[in-house]
C-alpha positions in Angstrom: 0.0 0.0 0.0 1.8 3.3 -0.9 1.0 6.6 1.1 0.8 4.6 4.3 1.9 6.4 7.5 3.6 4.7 10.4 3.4 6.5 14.0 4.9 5.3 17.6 3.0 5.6 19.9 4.4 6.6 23.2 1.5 5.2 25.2 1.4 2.3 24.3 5.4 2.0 23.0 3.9 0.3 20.0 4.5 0.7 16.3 0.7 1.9 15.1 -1.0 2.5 11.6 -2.9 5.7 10.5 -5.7 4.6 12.7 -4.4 4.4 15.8 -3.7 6.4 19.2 -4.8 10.4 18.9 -1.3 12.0 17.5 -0.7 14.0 20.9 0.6 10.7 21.9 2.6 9.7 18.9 6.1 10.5 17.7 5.7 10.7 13.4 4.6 10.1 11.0 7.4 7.9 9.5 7.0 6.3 6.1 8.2 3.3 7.3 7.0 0.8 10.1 10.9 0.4 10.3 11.1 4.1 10.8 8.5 4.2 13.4 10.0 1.2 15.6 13.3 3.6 15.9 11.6 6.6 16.8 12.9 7.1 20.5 16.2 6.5 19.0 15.8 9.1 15.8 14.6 11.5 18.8 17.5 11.2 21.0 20.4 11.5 18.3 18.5 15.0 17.2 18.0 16.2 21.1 21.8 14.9 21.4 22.8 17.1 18.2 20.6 19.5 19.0 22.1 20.2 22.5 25.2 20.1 21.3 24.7 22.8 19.0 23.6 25.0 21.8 26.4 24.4 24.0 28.7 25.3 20.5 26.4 28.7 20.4 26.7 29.3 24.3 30.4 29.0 24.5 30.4 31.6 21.7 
């Protein structure tokens, strides 16, 4: 099936289709169910980065 959506929810810490858990409780949409299953991982390399890049501003 093409267009599909795949979201994670963190509720449930479950791989979940379109229909699934309301999206304030869901990290996505990924394209992928592959995608979705490494969400918390995807999320913590770009708060990692992310923090990283504000320490490299602050000591600026």
């Amino acid at each position: 099936m093409t267009g599909e959506q795949w979201w994670f929810c963190l509720k449930h810490m479950a791989v979940e289709p379109d229909k699934g858990c309301p999206n304030k409780d869901r990290l996505g949409p990924y394209p992928t169910r592959e995608q979705a299953a490494a969400a918390l991982e995807t999320a913590a390399a770009r708060n990692k980065s992310w923090r990283e890049a504000d320490k490299e501003w602050d000591d600026d």
